[in-house]
N, C-alpha and C positions, 0 to 999 in steps of 0.2 A: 504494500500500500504506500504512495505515495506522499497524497494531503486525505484526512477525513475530510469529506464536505456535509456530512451531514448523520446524523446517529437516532433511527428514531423509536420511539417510546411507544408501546404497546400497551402500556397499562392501564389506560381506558378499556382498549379491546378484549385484554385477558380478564377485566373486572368482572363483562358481561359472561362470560361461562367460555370463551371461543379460545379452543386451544391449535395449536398447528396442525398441519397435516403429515400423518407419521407413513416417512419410507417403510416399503417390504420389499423383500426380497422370497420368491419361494417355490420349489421345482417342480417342472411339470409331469405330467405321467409319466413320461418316459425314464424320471428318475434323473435327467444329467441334465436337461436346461433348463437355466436360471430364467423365471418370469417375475417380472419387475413391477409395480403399484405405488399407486399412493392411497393411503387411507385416510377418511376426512371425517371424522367421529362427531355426531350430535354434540350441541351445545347440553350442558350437564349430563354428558354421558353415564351410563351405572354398569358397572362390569356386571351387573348380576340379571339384569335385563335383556331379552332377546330383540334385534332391532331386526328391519327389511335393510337387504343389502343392495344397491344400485350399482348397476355394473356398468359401466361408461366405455364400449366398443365402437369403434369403427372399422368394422369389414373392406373398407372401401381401395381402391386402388394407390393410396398412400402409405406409407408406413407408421406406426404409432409406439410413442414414446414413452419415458416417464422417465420425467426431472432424478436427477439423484440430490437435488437439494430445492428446500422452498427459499429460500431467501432472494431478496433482490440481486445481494452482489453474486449469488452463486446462481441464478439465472441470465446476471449480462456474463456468467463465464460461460455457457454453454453455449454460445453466439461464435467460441472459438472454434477452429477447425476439430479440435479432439471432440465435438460436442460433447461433453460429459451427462449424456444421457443415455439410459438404457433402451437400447431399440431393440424390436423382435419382431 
């Protein structure tokens, strides 16, 4: 890092219940490739409660990704050629 320009403050946002969205990593049937996610948990989530799961696919003739990081500065890094994203 260069100069900080700016550092910002969440703690209005995490007051109201909103936590991050948590990386997974996890293998497919076949046992050897790694399938990649991000999971984005209800505001006051309860481990002991069963929720509905949304599953966000695109079939489509693109290929589809997922961040290995949520953050601002770790999504202007994936704009680099290694894109540091998991694609499948």
């Amino acid at each position: 890092m260069l100069v900080e320009l700016e550092r910002a403050d969440i703690g209005k946002l995490t007051a109201t219940g909103w936590t991050a969205p948590e990386r997974f990593r996890v293998k497919a049937a076949d046992g050897v490739t790694d399938l990649y996610g991000v999971l984005y948990r209800p505001r006051g989530f309860d481990p002991a409660l069963r929720y509905p799961v949304v599953d966000n696919l695109y079939p489509g003739r693109s290929s589809t990704g997922s961040p290995r990081a949520s953050t601002p500065v770790a999504r202007a890094s994936t704009r680099s050629p290694s894109r540091r994203w998991a694609s499948w």
